[in-house]
Structures are given as C-alpha cells and as structure tokens.
ROLOMI-905897 format. One line per field, with one value per residue (C-alpha): residue number from 0; residue in one letter; x, y, z. Coordinates in steps of 0.2 Angstrom, whole numbers, plus 5000, padded with zeros to 4 digits. Example, Ala and Ser with C-alpha at 12.3 -4.5 7.8 and 13.67 -1.06 7.14 Angstrom:
k	[0:1]
r	[A:S]
xx	[5062:5068]
yy	[4978:4995]
zz	[5039:5036]
//
This chain:
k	[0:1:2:3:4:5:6:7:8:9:10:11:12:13:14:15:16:17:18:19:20:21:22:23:24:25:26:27:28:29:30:31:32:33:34:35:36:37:38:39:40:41:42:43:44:45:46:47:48:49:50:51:52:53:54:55:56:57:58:59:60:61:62:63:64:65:66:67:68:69:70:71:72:73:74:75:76:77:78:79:80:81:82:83:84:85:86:87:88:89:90:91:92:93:94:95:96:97:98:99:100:101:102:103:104:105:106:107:108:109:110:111:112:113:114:115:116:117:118:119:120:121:122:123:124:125:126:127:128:129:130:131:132:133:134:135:136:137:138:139:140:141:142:143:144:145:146:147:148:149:150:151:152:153:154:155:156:157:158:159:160:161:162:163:164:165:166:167:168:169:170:171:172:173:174:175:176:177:178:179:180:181:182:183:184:185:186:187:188:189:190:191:192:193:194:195:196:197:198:199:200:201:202:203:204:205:206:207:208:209:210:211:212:213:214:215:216:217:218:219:220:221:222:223:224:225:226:227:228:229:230:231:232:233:234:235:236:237:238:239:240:241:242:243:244:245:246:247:248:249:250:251:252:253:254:255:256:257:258:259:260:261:262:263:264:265:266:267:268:269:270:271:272:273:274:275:276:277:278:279:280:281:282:283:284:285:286:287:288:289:290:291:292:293:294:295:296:297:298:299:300:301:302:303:304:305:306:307:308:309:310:311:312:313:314:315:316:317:318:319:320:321:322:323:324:325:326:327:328:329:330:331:332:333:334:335:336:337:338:339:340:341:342:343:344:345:346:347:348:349:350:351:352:353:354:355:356:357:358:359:360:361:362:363:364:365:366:367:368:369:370:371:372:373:374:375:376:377:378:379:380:381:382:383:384:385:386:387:388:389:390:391:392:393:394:395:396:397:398:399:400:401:402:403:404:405:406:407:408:409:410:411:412:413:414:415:416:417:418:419:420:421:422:423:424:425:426:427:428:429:430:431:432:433:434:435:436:437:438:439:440:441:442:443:444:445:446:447:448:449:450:451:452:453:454:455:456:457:458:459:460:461:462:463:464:465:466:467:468:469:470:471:472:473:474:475:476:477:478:479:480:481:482:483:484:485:486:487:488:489:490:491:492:493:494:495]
r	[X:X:X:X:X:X:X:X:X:X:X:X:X:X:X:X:X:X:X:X:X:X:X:X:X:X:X:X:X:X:X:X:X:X:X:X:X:X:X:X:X:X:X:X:X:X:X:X:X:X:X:X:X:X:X:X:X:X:X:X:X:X:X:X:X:X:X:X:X:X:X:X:X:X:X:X:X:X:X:X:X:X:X:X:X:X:X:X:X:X:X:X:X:X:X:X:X:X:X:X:X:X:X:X:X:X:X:X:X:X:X:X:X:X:X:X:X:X:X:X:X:X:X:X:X:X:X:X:X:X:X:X:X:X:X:X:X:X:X:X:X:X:X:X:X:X:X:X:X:X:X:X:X:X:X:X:X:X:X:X:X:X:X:X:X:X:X:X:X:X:X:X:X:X:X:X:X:X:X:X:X:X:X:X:X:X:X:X:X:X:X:X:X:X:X:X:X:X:X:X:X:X:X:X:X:X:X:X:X:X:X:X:X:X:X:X:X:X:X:X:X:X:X:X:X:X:X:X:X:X:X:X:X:X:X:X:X:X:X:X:X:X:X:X:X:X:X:X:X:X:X:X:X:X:X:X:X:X:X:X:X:X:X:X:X:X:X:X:X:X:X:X:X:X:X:X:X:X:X:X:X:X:X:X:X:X:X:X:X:X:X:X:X:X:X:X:X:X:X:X:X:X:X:X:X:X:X:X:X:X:X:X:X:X:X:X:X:X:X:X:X:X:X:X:X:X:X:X:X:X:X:X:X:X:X:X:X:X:X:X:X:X:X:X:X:X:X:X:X:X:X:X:X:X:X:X:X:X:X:X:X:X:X:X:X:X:X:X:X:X:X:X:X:X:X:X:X:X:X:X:X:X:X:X:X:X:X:X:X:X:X:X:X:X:X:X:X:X:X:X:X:X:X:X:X:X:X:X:X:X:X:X:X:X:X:X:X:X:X:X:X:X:X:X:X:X:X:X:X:X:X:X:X:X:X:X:X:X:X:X:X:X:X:X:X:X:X:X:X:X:X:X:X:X:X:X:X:X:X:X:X:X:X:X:X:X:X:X:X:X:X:X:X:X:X:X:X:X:X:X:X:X:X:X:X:X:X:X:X:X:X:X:X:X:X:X]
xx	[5000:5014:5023:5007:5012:4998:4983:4994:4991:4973:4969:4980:4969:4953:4958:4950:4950:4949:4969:4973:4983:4988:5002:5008:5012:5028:5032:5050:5049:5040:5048:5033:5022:5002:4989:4980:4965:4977:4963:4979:4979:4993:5007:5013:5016:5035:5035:5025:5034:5023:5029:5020:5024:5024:5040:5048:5044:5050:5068:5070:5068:5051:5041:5021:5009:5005:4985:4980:4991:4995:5003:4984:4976:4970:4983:4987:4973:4987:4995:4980:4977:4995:5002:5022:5035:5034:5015:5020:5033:5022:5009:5021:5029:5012:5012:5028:5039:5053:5053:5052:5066:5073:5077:5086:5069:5059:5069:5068:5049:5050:5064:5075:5088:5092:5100:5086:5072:5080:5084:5066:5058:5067:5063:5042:5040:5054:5062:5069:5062:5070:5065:5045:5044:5052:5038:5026:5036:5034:5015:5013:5022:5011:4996:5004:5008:4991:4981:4987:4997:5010:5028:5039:5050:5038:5031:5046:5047:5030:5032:5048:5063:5079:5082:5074:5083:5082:5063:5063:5074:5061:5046:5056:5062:5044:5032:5044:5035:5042:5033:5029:5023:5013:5004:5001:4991:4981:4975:4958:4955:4955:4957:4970:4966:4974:4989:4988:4972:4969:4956:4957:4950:4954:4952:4944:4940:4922:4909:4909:4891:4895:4878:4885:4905:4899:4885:4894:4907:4894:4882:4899:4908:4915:4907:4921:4932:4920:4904:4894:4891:4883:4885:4903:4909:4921:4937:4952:4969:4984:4999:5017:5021:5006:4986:4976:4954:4949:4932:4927:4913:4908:4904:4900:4918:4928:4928:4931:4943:4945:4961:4970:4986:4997:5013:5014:5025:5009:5001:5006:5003:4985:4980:4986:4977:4961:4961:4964:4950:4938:4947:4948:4961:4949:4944:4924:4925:4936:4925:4910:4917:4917:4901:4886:4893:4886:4866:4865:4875:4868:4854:4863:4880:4868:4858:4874:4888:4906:4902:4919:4924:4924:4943:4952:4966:4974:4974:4978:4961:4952:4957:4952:4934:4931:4935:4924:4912:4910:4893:4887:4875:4882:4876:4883:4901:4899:4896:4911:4923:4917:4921:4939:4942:4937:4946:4964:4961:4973:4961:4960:4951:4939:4931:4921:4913:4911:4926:4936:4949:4959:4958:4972:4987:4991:5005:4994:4983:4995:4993:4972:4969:4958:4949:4944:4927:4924:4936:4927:4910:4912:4910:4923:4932:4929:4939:4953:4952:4954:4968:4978:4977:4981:4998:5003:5000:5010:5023:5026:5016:5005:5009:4995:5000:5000:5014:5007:5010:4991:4991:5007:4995:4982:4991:4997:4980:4973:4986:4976:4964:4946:4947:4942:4936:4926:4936:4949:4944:4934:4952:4959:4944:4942:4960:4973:4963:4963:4950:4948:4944:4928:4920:4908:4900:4895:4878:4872:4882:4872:4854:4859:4865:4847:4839:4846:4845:4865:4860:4861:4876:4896:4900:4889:4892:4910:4911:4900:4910:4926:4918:4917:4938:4948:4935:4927:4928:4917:4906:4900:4898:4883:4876:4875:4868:4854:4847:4839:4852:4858:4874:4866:4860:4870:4859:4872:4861:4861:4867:4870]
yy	[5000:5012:5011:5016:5036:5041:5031:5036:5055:5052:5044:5059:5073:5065:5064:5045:5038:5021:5020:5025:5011:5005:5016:5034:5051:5060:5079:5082:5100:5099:5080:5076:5061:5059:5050:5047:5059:5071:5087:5097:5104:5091:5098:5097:5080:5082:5084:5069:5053:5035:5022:5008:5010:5023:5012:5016:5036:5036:5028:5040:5055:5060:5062:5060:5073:5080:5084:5067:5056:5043:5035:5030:5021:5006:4990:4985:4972:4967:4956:4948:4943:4936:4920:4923:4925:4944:4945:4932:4943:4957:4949:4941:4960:4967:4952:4958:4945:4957:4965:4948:4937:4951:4948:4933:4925:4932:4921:4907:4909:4911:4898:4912:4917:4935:4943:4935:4941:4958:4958:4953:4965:4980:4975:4973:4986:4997:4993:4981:4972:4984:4997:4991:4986:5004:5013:5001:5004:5021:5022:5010:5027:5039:5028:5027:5048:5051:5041:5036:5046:5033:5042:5046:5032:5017:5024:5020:5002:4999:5002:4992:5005:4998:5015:5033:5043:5031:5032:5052:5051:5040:5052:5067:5061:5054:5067:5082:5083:5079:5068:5082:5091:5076:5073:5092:5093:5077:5084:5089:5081:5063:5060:5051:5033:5025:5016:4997:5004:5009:5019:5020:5017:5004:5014:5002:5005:5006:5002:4988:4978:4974:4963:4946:4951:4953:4944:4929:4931:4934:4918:4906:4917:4902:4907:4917:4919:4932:4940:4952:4968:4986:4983:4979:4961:4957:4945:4939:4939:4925:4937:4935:4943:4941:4942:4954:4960:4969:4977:4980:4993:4995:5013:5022:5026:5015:4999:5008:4995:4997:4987:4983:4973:4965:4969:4986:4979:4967:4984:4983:4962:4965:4977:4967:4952:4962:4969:4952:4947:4958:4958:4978:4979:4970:4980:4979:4988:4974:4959:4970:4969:4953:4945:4958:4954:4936:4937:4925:4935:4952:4955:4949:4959:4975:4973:4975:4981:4976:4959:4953:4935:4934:4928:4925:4934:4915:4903:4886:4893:4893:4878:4865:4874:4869:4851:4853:4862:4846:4842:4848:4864:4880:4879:4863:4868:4882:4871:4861:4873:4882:4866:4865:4883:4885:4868:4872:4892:4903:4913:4932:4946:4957:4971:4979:4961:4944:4936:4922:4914:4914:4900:4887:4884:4868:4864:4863:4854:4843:4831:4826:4808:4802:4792:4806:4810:4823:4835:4836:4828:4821:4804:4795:4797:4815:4816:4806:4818:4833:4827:4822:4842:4846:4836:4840:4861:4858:4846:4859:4846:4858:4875:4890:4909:4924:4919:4905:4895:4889:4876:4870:4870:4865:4848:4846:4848:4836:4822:4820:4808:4812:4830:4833:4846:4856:4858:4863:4874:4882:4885:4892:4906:4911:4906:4909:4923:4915:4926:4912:4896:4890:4876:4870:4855:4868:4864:4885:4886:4871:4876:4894:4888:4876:4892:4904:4887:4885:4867:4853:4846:4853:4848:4860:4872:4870:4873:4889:4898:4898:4916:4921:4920:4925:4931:4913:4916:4935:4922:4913:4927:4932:4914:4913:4929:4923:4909:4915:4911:4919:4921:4936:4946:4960:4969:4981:4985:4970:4964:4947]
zz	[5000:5004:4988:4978:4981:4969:4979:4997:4990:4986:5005:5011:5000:5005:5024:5021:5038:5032:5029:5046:5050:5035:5031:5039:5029:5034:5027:5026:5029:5045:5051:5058:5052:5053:5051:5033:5041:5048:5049:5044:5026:5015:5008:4992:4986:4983:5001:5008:5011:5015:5027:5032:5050:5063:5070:5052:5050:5070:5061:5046:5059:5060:5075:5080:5075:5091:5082:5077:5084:5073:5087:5093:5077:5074:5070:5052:5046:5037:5047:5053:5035:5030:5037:5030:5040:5043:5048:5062:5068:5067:5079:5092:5094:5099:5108:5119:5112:5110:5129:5139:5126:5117:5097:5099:5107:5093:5078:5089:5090:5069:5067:5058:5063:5068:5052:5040:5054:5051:5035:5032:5042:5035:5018:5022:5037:5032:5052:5064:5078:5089:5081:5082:5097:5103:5094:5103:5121:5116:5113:5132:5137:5133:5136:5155:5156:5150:5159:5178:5191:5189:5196:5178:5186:5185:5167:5160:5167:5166:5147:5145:5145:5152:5161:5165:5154:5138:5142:5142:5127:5119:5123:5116:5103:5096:5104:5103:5121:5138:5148:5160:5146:5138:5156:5158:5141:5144:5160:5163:5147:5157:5174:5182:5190:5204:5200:5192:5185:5167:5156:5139:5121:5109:5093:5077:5059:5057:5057:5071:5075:5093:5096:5089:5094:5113:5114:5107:5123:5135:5132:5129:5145:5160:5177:5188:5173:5163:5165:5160:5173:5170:5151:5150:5145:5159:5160:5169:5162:5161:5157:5158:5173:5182:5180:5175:5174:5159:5158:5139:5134:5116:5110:5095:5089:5101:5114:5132:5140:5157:5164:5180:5178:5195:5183:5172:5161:5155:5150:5131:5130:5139:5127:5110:5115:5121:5103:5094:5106:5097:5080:5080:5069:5055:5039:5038:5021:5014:5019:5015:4996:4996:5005:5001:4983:4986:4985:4995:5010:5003:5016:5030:5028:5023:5037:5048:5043:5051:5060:5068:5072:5092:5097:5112:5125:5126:5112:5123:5132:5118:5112:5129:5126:5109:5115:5131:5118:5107:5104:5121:5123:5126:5144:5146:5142:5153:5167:5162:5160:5176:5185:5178:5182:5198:5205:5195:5190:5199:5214:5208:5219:5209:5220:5206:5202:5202:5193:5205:5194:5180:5167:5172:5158:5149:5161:5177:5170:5165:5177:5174:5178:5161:5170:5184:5178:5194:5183:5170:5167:5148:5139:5141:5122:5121:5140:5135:5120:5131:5143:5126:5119:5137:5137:5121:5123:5139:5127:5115:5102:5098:5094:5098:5098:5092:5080:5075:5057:5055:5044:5054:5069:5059:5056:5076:5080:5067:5071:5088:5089:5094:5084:5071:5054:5067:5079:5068:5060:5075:5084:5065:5066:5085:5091:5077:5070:5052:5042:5030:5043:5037:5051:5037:5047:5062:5065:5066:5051:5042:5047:5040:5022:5023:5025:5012:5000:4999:5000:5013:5014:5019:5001:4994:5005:5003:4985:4986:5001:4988:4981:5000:5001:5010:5022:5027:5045:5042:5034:5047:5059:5046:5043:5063:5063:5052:5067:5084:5096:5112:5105:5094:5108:5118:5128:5136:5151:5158:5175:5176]
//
C-alpha cells in the first residue's frame, strides 16, 4: 500500500479515515508524520513521504503529529490477514515477544535466525524488531503519562525501557514533548486513576456491530472467569508477569477498556490480546466487498455492517473449550469449563465484580487423571480427548499463539485423535485469528445455508464459500447471525 504514492496521496487529500493504520504520511519540511486523516491541510506531494509503519517514520527521523496522533490508530489488518513469515513477527511483537526474550527469542519463536528476521523485516515494514517494538514501548508510554498518576520512574518500566533517561529520550524524541509536558496537556481532558488501574480506548475501523461480537462472549463466558456487569463484557487475564481484569465497553467510535494489571510491564501484551479478542484491527469495508457481493449474504452483511469474528486473549484457552464444547449445549460447556476453572484456576480478587479465577494453563493441567470424571464431566472418548490436547499444549506438540504458522497447527492439531474438521477449523477462526477458517459442518452454520438454500450438505456448502475468500471466517459470523440464538444478543444493560 505504501509504495502506491499516487493512491497514498489520494487517501492523504481525501483525509479517508479508512487507511489509518495501513500506512503513515511524513512531510520532510516539517519532520513530523500523521495519520491518513490528519485534519491538517497536505502539503505538496513532493513533500509527503509514506511508510507503512509509525516504528519506520519514528527511524527516518520524523516524530508523531501532536494533532492526530498517529501513534493512537488502529493496527494493520494486514498482518492479521497474512500468514508469511513477517505478519507472524508482526503479531508476536504486539504480543511483547521482544521486551520479555529480546530479538534473539523472537527468531527462535519464527525459526529464523536474527540477520534474515532483520533483514526481512526491514525489507516489508521498512524497520527492525527493535526498532518496532520501541515505537510500541513508546505508545505503552504515553498511554501510562496520559492516563494514571504513575511516578515518571515506574512509566518507563512499566512500558519496558531499560532505564529513566532512555525512556525520556524516547518520549522526546517521538512526541517532541516531555513527559511532564505530555501529562500536563492530557490533563483535565482525562482523569488520572489509581495506580495498576487503566482507562482508555481501543480505537477500530468502522463500522463495528457489537451485538454478535459481545453477545457471542457473553452467552459462551466460563462462570468466575467472565461476566457480563453494567453493560461491560468482563474477564480475567493470564499474562506473563502476572494476572490481570479487563472490563470492555463498546461505544459508537471506540471499545472503552478498562484494565488493571498485578505487573505494568503486561500493559502493552494485555492490550494486543484484548484487541485480537475483538478483532479491532479488521477492515469491515474489505470483507463487506466481498460478502454483500454474494446474494445469498447480501441481506445479512447490509443489514449490519462490520460483524467481527469473536477471538480469544489466550489461544491454549480457547482451544480446551472447543474440545469441552464438542457436541454439548452451550450451557453445558459452561458448566464444564466452570468446574475445571474453579478447581485448577489461579484465585484472583475482583472488587468491582464477580470474577474468582483465572483459566488454568496447559502445564497445570498437565497432570488430569483420564479416567477422573469429577474433573470434567464428559464421555469417556471425548475426555481422553481433552487430557491428550492438554499434554501436548504443555509438550510443545502443539503449537498455539499469536505467531502461529496455522496450517502448521492445523496439522498438530489434526494428528490427535478424537478431533476433528470442526474443531479445527473452529480453533483456526476464534483462536489463530485466520480470516479464512471455514468450520463448514458447524451445526448453526448448516441450518443457516438450509435456509438461504446453499443446499444441505458441507460439500455444497463448501464449494459455494470459495467466492466468500479470504473472508470465510466474516462468513459465518453472518450465517450465525441469520438463526435466533443467544449468541446474537448483547443487551448492554444487563446485569448478570
């Protein structure tokens, strides 16, 4: 998108807020770089300069608009779409690879080695791994100035700077503001919170339908793990230096997250995963294109607009509920996984609401007896099933995470008896965050193609979804949507 200068230039003229995120404009005479929308009247064209990262503008010298922020947009869709090598990078920085195992640890994640990791990203991105996970240190900066009373001191930590004065370097050198200076404009605007606390807003391309992305969390939510309280979808957190509650309110131009981490460094990790959760880095035009130009979707996508598939914050979470899901009713599952958590979850304290534990990993579950049917309550096949995935997320057998290959995983997954097409597929879509995962024997999915006559069997079905590519996954989100199903309906006031 960023080499095209002549569509760049017509975003930049049109002040299109649709390619925020997609690639940032930089003006030479100024040094400073903006959004696609910037309000600001463009310069000349022989002045502008497009990179496809705010981390790559930050490298060739430029420094954030202080008007629109372009440190603040929503994420590239694009590396939620690809599957190469560099969209997985891409994901496992946000993810906070980087800060906790450093470069190194990021290659080893990829199975590159440092100079082609390098190499690779500079040639895509137009900047290291260092270099983008600064800009991402750097936006976790200004998030914690802006936004807390934190002391300047455990900012920087928070965020992931090594040392005081690289973080105030940092700031200047990005902003052109100090950190006193950024806290004094942002005040009154907001006000502060207590520290370990959070307010702020997830910023997305719209338009977003939140009544099948959140309803879909709250009828599936694990009793003590989520809820849904004073119309905000409520969850706890596993993160890698400690746990975490997240409290997620959709509005008309942004998700109001509210967040409290045990570790500030978990800040920037929370807040990737809560947006893969939601998939608010998606572009709803895009899939629009494609689905409303099938008849037989036409109605549904037109009725409304910028569906999103619902995800997950962990991915070897996910997975044990689809197995524990298998042919049961949502309200059964629920009662199963609420069993498991609250005898292995980790005990959490949640004064604003009712949330008691946080979901247990692979490895402490490692240890489920097969034949214990007090753990979890399931035919006999299907819990051998479970405690199998169980060893073999703990093993390192099968690979889930934010940079995940997915047919790779797709494989690991297959390879284990007692799951199957659905189940795969179902952890590609809400897990890995495939766009294109297509769980055509889903029985919601079925009854919907019966319905708009797509025919009656996963065959058919099959072969008509191939005009739906690579948006499969948007798909079934408007096939669901088509059946009357609790899953459909977030009521926001609800107290529950």
């Amino acid at each position: 998108m960023f080499e095209d200068f002549d569509r760049c230039y017509r975003a930049v003229q049109s002040k299109d807020a649709r390619f925020d995120g997609w690639f940032v404009t930089a003006v030479i005479t100024t040094g400073i770089y903006c959004r696609p929308s910037c309000p600001v009247r463009p310069p000349q064209g022989k002045n502008m300069r497009f990179y496809p990262t705010a981390a790559a503008a930050q490298q060739a010298g430029f420094r954030a608009c202080k008007r629109c922020r372009p440190d603040a947009t929503p994420g590239s869709p694009e590396w939620n779409i690809r599957t190469d090598m560099v969209a997985r990078a891409m994901r496992l920085i946000a993810d906070g690879v980087v800060d906790r195992e450093g470069v190194p640890g990021l290659a080893r994640h990829l199975g590159y080695s440092v100079r082609q990791l390098e190499r690779h990203l500079l040639s895509e991105v137009g900047a290291g791994p260092l270099a983008l996970a600064r800009a991402q240190r750097a936006q976790t900066a200004r998030l914690l100035i802006e936004t807390t009373s934190l002391s300047f001191a455990d900012v920087a930590f928070g965020a992931g700077f090594s040392s005081v004065r690289q973080f105030n370097d940092t700031v200047r050198s990005v902003f052109a503001l100090s950190p006193r200076e950024l806290r004094h404009r942002a005040h009154g605007a907001r006000g502060a919170v207590a520290p370990g606390g959070l307010s702020l807003r997830l910023p997305f391309r719209g338009p977003l339908c939140p009544d099948s992305l959140f309803g879909h969390l709250v009828a599936t939510s694990i009793p003590g793990c989520e809820e849904h309280r004073q119309g905000a979808y409520r969850r706890t957190l596993r993160l890698p230096n400690g746990n975490g509650i997240v409290a997620l309110t959709p509005r008309p131009d942004h998700v109001a997250c509210q967040l409290k981490v045990d570790d500030l460094r978990d800040v920037p990790t929370a807040i990737a995963r809560c947006r893969r959760m939601l998939d608010l880095d998606a572009d709803p035009e895009a899939v629009t294109d494609v689905l409303a130009s099938d008849p037989y979707l036409e109605e549904a996508v037109n009725k409304a607009p910028g569906r999103r598939v619902p995800r997950t914050v962990d991915e070897a979470e996910f997975a044990l509920r689809a197995v524990i899901g298998q042919q049961v009713s949502i309200a059964a599952a629920r009662t199963h996984a609420a069993t498991l958590v609250h005898r292995y979850g980790t005990p959490i304290t949640d004064p604003d609401g009712g949330l008691s534990h946080v979901f247990p990993p692979p490895e402490v579950l490692a240890g489920i007896d097969p034949t214990d049917r007090s753990t979890v309550a399931l035919p006999d096949a299907r819990r051998q099933c479970f405690v199998r995935l169980i060893r073999a997320l703990a093993d390192g057998i099968v690979e889930l995470g934010a940079g995940t290959d997915w047919d790779r995983a797709r494989h690991q997954l297959a390879q284990l008896p007692g799951i199957g097409p659905w189940t795969v597929e179902t952890i590609a879509m809400r897990a890995l965050g495939d766009p294109d995962a297509f769980p055509a024997t889903d029985m919601g999915v079925r009854r919907a193609a019966v319905q708009l006559g797509l025919g009656d069997t996963a065959a058919s079905l099959l072969a008509h979804a191939e005009r739906w590519r690579p948006w499969r996954a948007y798909s079934v989100q408007y096939l669901w949507s088509t059946q009357d199903h609790p899953i459909n309906n977030w009521k926001p006031e609800e107290e529950t």
